[in-house]
OpenMM code with the backbone's topology and positions (N, CA, C; nanometers):
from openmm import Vec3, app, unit

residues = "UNK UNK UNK UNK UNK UNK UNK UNK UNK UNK UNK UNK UNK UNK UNK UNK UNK UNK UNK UNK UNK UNK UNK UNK UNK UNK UNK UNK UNK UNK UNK UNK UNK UNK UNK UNK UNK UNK UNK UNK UNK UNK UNK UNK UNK UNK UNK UNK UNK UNK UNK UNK UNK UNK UNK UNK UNK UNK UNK UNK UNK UNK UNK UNK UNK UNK UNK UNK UNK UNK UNK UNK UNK UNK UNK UNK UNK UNK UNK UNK UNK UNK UNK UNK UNK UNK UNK UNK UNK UNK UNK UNK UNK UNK UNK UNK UNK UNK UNK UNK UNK UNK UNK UNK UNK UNK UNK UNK UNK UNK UNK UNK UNK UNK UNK UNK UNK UNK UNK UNK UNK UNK UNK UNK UNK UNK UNK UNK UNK UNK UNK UNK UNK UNK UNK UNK UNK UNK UNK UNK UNK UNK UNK UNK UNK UNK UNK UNK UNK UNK UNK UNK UNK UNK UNK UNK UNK UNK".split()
positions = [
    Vec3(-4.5514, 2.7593, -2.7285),
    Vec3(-4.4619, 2.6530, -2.6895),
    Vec3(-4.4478, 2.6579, -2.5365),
    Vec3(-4.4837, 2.5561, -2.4601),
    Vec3(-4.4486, 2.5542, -2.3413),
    Vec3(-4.2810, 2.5567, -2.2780),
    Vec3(-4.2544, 2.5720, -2.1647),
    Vec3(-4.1302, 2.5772, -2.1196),
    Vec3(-4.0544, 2.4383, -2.1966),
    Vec3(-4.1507, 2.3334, -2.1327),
    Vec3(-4.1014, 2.1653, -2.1306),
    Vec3(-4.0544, 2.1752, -2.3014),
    Vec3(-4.0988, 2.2197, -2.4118),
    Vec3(-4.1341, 2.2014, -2.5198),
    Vec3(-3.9652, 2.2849, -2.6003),
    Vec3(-3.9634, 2.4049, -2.5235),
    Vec3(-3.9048, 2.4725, -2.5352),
    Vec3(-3.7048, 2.3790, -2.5037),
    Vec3(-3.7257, 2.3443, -2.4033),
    Vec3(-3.6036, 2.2790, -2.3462),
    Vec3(-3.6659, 2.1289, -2.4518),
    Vec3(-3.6706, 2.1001, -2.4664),
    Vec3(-3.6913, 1.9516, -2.5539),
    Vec3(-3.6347, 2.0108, -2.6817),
    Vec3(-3.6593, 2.1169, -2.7403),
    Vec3(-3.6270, 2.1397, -2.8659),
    Vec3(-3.4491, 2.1813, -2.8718),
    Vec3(-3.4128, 2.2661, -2.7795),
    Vec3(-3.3060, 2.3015, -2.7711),
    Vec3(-3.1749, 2.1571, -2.7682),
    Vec3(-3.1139, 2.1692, -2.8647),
    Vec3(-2.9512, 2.1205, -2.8808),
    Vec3(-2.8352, 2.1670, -2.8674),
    Vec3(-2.7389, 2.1182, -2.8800),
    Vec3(-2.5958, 2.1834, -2.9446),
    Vec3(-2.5845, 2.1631, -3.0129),
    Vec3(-2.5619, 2.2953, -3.1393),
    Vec3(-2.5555, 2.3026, -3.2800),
    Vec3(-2.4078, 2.3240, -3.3262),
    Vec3(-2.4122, 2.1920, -3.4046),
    Vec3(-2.2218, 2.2166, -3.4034),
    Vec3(-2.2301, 2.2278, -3.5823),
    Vec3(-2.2715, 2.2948, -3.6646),
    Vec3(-2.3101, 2.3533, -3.8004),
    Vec3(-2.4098, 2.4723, -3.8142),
    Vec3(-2.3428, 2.5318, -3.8969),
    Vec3(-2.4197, 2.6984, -3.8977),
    Vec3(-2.4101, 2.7213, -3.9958),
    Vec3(-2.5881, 2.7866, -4.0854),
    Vec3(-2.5509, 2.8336, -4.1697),
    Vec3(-2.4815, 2.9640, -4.2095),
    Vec3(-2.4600, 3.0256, -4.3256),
    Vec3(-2.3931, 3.1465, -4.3582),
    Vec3(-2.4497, 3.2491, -4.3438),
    Vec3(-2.5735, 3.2822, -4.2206),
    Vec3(-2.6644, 3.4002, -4.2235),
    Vec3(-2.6523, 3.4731, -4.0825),
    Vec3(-2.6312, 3.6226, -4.0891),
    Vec3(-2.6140, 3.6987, -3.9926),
    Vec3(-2.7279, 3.6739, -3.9601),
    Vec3(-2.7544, 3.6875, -3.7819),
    Vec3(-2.8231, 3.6830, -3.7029),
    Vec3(-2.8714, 3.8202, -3.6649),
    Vec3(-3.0258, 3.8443, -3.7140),
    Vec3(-3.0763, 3.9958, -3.6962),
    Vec3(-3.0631, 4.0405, -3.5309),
    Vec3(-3.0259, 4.1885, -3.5679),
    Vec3(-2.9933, 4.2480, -3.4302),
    Vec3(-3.1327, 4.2785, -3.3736),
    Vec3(-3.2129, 4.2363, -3.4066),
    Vec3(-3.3439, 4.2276, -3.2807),
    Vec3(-3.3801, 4.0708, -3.1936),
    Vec3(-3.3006, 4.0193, -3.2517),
    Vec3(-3.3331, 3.8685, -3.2321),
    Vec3(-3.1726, 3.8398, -3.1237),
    Vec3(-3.0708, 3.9107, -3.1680),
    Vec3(-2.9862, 3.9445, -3.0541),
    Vec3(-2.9915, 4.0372, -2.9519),
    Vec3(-3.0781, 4.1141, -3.0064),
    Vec3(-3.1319, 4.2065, -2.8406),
    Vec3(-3.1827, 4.1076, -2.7719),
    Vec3(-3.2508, 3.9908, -2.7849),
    Vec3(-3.3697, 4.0039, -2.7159),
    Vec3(-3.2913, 3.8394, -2.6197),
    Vec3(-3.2148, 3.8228, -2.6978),
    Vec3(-3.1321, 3.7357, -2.6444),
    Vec3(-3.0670, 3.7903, -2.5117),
    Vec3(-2.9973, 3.8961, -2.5282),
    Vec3(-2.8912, 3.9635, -2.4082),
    Vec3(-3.0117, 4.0392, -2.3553),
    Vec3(-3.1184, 4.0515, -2.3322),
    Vec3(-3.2321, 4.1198, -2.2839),
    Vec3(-3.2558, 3.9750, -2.1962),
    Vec3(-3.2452, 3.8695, -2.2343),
    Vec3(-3.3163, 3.7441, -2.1419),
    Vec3(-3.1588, 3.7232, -2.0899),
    Vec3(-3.0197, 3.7501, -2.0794),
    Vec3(-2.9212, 3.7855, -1.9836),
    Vec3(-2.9301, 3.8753, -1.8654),
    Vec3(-2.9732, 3.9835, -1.9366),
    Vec3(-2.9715, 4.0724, -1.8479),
    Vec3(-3.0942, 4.0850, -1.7191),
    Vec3(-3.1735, 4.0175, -1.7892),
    Vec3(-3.3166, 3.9459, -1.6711),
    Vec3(-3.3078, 3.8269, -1.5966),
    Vec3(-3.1375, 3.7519, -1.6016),
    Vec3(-3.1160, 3.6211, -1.5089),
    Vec3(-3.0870, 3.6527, -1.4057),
    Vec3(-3.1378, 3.5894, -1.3123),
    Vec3(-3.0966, 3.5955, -1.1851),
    Vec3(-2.9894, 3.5332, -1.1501),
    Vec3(-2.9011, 3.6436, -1.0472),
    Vec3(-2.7757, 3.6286, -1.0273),
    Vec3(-2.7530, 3.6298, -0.8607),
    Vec3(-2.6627, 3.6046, -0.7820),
    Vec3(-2.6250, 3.6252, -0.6645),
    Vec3(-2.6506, 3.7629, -0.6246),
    Vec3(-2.7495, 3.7851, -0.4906),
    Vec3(-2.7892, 3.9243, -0.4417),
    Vec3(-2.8362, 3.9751, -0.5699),
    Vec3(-2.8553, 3.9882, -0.6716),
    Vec3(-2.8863, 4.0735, -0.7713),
    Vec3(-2.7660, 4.1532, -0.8389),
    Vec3(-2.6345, 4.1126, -0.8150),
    Vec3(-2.5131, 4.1687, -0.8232),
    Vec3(-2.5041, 4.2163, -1.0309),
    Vec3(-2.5278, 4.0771, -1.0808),
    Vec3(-2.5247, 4.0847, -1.2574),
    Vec3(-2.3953, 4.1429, -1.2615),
    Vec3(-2.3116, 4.0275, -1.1916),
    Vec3(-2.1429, 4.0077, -1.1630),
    Vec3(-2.0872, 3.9969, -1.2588),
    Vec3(-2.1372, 4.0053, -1.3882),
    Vec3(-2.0759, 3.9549, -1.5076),
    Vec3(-2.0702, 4.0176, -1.6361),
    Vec3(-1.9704, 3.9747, -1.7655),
    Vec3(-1.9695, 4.1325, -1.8807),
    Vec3(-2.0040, 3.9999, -1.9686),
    Vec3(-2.0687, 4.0078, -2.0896),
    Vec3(-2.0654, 3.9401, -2.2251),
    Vec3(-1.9664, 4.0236, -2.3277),
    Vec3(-1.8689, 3.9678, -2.3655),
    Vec3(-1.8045, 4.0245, -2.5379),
    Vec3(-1.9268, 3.9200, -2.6435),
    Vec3(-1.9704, 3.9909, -2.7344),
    Vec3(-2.0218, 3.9770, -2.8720),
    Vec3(-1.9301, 3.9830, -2.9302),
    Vec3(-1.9087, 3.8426, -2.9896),
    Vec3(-1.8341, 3.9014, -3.1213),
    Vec3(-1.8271, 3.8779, -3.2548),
    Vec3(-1.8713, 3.9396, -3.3263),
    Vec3(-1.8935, 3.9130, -3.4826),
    Vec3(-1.7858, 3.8494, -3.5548),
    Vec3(-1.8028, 3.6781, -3.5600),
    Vec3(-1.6926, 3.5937, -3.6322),
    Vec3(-1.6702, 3.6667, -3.7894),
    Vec3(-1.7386, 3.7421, -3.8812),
    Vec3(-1.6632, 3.7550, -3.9792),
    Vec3(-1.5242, 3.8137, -3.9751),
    Vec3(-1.4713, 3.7489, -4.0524),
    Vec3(-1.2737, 3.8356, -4.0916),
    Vec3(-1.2436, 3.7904, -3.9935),
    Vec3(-1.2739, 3.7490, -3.8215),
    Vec3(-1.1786, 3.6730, -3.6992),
    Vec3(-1.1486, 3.5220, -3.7542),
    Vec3(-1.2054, 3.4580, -3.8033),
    Vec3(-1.1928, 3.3036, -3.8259),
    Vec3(-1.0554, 3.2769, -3.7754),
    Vec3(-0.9540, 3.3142, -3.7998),
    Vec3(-0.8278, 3.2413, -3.7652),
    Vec3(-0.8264, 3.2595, -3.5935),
    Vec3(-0.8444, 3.4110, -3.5340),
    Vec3(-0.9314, 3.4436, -3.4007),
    Vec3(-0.9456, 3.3078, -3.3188),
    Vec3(-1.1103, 3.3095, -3.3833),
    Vec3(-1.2036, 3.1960, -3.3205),
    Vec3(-1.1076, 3.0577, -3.3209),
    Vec3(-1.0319, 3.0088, -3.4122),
    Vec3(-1.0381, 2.8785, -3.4008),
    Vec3(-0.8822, 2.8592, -3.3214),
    Vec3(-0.8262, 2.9747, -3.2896),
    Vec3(-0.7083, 2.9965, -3.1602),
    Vec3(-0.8077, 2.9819, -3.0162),
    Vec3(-0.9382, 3.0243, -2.9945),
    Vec3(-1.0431, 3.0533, -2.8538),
    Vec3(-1.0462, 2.8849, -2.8539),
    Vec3(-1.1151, 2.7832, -3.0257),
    Vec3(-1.1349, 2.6654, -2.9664),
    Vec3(-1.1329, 2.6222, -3.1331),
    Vec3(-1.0800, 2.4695, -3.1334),
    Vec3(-1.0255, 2.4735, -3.2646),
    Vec3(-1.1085, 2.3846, -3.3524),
    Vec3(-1.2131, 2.4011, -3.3221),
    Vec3(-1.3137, 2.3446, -3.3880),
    Vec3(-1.3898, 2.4249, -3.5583),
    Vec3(-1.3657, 2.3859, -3.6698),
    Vec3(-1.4267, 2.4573, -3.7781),
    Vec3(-1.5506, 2.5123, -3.7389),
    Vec3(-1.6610, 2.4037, -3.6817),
    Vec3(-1.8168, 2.5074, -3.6699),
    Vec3(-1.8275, 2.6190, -3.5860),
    Vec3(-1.6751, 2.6494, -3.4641),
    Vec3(-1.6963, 2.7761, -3.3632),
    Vec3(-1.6575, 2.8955, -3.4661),
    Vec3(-1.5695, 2.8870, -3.5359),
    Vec3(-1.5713, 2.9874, -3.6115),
    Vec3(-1.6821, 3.0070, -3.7251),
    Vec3(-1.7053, 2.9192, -3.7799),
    Vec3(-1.8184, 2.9327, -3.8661),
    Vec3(-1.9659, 2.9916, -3.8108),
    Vec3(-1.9994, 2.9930, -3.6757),
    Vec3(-2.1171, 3.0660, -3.5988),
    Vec3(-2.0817, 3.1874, -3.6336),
    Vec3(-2.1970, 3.2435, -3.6687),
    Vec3(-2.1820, 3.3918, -3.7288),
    Vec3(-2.1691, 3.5113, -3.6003),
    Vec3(-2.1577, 3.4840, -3.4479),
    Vec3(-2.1685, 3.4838, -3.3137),
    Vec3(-2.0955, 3.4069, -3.2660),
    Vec3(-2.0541, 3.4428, -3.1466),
    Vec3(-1.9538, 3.3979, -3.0246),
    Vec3(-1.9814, 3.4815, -2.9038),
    Vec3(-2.0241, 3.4664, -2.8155),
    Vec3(-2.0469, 3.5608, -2.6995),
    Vec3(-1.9859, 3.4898, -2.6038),
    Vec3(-1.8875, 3.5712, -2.5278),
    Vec3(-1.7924, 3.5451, -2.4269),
    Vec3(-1.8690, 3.5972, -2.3096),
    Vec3(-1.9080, 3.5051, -2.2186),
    Vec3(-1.9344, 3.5251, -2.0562),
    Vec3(-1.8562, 3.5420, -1.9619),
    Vec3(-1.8342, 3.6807, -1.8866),
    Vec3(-1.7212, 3.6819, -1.8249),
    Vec3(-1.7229, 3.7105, -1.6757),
    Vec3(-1.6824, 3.7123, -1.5771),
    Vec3(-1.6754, 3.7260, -1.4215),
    Vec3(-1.5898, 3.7480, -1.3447),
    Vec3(-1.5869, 3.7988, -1.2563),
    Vec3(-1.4751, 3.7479, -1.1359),
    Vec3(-1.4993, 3.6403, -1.1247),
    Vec3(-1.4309, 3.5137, -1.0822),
    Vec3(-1.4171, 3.3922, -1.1355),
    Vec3(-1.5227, 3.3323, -0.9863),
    Vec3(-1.5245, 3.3786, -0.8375),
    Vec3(-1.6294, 3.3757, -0.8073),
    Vec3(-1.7549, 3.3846, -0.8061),
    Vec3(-1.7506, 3.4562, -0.9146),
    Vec3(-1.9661, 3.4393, -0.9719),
    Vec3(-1.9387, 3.3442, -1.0539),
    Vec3(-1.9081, 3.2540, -1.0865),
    Vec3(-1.8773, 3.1771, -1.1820),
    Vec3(-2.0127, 3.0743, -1.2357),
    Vec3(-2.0871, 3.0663, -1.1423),
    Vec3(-2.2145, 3.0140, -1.1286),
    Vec3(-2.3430, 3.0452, -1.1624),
    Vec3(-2.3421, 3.2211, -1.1573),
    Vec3(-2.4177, 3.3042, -1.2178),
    Vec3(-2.4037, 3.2982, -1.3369),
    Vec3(-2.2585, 3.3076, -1.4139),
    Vec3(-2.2652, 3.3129, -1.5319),
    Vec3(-2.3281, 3.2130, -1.6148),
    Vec3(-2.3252, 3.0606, -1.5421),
    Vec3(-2.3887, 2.9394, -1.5957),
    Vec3(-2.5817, 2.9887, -1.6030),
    Vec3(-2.5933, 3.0649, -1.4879),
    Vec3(-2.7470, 3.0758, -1.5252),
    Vec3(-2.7766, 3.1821, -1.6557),
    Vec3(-2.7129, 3.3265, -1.6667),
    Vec3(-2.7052, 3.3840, -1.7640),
    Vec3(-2.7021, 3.3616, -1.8538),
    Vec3(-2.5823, 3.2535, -1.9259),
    Vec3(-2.5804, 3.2063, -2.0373),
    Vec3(-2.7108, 3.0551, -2.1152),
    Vec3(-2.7606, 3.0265, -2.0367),
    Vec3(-2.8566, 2.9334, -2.0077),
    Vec3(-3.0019, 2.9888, -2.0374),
    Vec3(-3.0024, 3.1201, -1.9405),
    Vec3(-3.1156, 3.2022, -2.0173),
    Vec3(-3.0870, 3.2798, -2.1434),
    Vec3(-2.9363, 3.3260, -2.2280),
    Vec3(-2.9526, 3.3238, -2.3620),
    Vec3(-2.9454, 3.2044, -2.4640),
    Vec3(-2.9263, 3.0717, -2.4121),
    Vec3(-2.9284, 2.9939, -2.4861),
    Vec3(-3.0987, 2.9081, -2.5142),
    Vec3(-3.1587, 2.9621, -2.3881),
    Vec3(-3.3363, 2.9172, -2.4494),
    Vec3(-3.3832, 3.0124, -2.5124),
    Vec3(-3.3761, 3.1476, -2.4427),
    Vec3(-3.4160, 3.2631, -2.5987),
    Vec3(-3.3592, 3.2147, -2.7073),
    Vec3(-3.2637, 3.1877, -2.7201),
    Vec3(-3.1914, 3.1869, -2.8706),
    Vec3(-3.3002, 3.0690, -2.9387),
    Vec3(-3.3381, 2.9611, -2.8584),
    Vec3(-3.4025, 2.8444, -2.9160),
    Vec3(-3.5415, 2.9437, -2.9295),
    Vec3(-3.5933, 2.9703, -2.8854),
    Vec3(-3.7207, 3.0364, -2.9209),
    Vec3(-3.7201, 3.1282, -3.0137),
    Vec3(-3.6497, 3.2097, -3.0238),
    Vec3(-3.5819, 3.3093, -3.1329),
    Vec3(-3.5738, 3.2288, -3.2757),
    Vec3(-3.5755, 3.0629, -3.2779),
    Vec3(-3.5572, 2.9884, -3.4290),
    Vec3(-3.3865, 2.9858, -3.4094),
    Vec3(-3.3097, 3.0172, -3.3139),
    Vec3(-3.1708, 3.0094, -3.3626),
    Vec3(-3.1241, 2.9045, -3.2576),
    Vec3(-2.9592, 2.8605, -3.2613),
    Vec3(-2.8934, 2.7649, -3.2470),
    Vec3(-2.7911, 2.7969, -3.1976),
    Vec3(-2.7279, 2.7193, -3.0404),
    Vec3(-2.6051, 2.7233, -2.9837),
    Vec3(-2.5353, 2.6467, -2.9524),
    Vec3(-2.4029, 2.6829, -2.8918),
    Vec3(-2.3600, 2.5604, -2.8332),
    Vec3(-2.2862, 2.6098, -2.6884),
    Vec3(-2.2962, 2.5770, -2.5588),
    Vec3(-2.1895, 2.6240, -2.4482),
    Vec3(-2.0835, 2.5836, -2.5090),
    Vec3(-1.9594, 2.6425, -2.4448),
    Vec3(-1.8283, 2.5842, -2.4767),
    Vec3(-1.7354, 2.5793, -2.3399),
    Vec3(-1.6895, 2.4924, -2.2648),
    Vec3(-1.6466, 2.5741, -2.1764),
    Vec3(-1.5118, 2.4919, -2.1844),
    Vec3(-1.4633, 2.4348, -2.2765),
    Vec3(-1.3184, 2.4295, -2.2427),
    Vec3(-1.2667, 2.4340, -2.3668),
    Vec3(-1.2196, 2.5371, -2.3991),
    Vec3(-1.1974, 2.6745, -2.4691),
    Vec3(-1.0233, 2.7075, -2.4216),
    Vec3(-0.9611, 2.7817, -2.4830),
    Vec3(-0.8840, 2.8529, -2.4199),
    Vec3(-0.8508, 2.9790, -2.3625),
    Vec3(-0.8789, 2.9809, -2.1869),
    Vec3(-0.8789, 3.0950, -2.1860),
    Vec3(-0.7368, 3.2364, -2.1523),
    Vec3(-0.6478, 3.1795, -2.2160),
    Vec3(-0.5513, 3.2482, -2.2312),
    Vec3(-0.5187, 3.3261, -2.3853),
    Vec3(-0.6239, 3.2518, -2.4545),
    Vec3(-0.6040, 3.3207, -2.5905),
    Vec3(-0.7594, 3.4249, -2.5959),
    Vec3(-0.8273, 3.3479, -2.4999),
    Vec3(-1.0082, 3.4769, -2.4760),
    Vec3(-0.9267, 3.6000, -2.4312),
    Vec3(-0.8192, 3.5769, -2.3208),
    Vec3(-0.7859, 3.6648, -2.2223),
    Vec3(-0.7234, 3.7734, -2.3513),
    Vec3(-0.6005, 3.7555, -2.4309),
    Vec3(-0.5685, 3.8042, -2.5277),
    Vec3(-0.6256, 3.8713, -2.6136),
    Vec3(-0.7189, 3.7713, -2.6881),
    Vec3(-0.7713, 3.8195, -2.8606),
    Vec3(-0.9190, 3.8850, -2.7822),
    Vec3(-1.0031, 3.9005, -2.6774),
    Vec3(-1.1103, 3.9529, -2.6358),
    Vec3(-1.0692, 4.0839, -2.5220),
    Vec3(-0.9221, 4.0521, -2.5021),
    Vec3(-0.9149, 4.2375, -2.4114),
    Vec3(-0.9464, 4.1984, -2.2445),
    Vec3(-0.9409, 4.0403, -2.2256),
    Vec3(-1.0382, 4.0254, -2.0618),
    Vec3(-0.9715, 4.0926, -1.9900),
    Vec3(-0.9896, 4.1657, -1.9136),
    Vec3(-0.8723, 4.2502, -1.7896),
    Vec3(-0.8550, 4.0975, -1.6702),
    Vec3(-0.7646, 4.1271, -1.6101),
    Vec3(-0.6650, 4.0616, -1.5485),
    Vec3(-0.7578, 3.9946, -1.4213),
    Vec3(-0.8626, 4.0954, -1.3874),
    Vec3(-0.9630, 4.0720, -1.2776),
    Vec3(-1.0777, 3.9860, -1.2876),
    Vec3(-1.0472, 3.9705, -1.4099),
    Vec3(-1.2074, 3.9045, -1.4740),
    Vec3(-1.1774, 3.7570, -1.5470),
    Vec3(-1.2356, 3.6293, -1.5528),
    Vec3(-1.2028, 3.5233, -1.6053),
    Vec3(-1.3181, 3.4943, -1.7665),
    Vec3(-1.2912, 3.5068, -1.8315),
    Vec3(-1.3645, 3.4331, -1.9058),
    Vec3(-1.4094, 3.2890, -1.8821),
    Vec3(-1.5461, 3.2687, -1.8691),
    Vec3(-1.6081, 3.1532, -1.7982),
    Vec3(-1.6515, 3.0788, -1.9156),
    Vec3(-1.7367, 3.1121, -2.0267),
    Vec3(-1.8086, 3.0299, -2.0873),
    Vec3(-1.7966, 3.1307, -2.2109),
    Vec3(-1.7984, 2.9763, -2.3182),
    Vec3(-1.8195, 3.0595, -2.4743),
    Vec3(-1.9585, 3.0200, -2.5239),
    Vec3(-2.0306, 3.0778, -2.6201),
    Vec3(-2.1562, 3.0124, -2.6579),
    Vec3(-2.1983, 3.0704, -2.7859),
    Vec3(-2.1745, 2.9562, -2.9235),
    Vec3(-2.2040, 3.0359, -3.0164),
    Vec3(-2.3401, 3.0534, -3.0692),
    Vec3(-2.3562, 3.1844, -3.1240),
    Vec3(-2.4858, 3.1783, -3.2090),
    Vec3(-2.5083, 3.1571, -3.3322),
    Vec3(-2.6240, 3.0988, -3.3826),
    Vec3(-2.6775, 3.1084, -3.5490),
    Vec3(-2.7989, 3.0366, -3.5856),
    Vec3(-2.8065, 3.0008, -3.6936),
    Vec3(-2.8895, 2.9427, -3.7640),
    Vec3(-2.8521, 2.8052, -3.7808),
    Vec3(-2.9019, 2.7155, -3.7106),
    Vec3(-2.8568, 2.5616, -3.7287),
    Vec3(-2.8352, 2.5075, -3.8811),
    Vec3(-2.7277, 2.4850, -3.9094),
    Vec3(-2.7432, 2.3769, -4.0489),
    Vec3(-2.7381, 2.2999, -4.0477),
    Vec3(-2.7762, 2.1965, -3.8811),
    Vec3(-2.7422, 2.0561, -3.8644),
    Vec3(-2.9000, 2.0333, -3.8085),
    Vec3(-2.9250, 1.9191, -3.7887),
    Vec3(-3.0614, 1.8654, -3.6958),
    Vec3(-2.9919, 1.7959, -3.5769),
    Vec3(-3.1305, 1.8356, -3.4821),
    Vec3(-3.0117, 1.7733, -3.3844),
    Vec3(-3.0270, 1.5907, -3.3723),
    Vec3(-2.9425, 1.5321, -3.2724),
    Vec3(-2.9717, 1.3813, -3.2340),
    Vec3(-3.0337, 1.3798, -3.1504),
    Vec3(-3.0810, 1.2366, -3.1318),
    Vec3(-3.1798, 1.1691, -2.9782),
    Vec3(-3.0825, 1.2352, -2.8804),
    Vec3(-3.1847, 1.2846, -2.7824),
    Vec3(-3.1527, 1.2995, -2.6494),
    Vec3(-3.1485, 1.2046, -2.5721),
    Vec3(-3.0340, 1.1309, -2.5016),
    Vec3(-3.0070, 1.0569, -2.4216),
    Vec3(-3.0328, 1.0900, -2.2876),
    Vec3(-3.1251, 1.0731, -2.1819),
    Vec3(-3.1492, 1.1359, -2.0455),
    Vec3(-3.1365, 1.0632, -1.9372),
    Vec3(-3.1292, 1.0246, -1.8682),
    Vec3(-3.1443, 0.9280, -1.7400),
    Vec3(-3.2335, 0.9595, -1.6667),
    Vec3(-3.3207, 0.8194, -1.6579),
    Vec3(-3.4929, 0.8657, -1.6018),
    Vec3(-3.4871, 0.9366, -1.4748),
    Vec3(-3.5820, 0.9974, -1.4411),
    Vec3(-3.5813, 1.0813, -1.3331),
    Vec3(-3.5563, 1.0239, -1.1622),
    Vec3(-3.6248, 0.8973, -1.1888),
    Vec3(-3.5975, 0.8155, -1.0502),
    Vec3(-3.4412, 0.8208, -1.0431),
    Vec3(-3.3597, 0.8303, -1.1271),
    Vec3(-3.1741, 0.7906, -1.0805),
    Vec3(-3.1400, 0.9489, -1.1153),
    Vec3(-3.2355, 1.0561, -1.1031),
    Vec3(-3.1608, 1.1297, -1.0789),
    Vec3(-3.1840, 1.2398, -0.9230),
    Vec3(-3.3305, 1.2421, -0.9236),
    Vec3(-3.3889, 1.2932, -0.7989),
    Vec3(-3.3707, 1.1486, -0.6175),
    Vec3(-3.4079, 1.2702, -0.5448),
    Vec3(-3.3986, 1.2130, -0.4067),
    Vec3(-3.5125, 1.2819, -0.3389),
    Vec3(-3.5576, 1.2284, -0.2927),
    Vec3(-3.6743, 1.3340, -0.1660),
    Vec3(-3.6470, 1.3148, -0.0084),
    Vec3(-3.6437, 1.4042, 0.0002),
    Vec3(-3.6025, 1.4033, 0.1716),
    Vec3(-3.4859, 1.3741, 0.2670),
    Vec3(-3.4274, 1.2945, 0.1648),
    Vec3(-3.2826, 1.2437, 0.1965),
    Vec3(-3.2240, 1.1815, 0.0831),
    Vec3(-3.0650, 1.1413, 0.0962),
    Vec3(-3.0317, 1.0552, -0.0382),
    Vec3(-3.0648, 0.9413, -0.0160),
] * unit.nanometer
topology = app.Topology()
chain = topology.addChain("A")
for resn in residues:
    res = topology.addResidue(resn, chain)
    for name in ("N", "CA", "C"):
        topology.addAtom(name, app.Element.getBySymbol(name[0]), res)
């Protein structure tokens, strides 16, 4: 699968089925985190994993949607709220592994993070930036809506 092929396939999967996600297929996920490039090389940032079984009531206090708890995964991206940007690339490179891996996500980023800060332990220094769940899609995704490239690029000037 080429890159292009790779990002064409990838959605947001807002249905999951009922199947744990093998822990080699989540290594290899936080293995393509831990290989994003970050500001200076700093890797300014912590992930919480967290295994939605028995949290459900948890998850749907973070964001109150039935399918965030139903992801058999939730991985919390976290920072000093100045790398905040890094974390967008980090989580970006586990969300195309995950598509290559056969599995399914979604970013989340407006979430609550006073109940992440709580029910995930964030220390006081650190912001929870981004949520992103994992699994096994039980949905297909829709047409991608894009805006052609001429209205979105500029060369040389605007």
């Amino acid at each position: 699968m080429t890159f292009l092929e790779l990002v064409q396939k990838r959605y947001s999967v807002r249905a999951y089925e009922d199947r744990a996600v093998e822990g080699e297929k989540l290594a290899y996920i936080l293995e393509a985190a831990r290989l994003a490039p970050t500001g200076a090389n700093r890797q300014a940032f912590q992930l919480i994993v967290v295994h939605t079984e028995g949290r459900e009531a948890e998850m749907k206090r973070l964001y109150g949607k039935d399918w965030f708890a139903d992801a058999p995964i939730v991985i919390c991206a976290c920072a000093d709220p100045s790398y905040g940007l890094n974390v967008g690339i980090v989580v970006d490179h586990m969300i195309l592994a995950a598509t290559e891996q056969g599995l399914g996500t979604c970013w989340i980023g407006a979430f609550d993070r006073d109940a992440a800060r709580e029910i995930l332990g964030v220390p006081e220094d650190k912001a929870p930036i981004i949520m992103m769940t994992l699994g096994y899609a039980a949905d297909e995704p829709r047409t991608k809506k894009r805006k052609d490239l001429d209205d979105l690029v500029r060369y040389e000037r605007w």
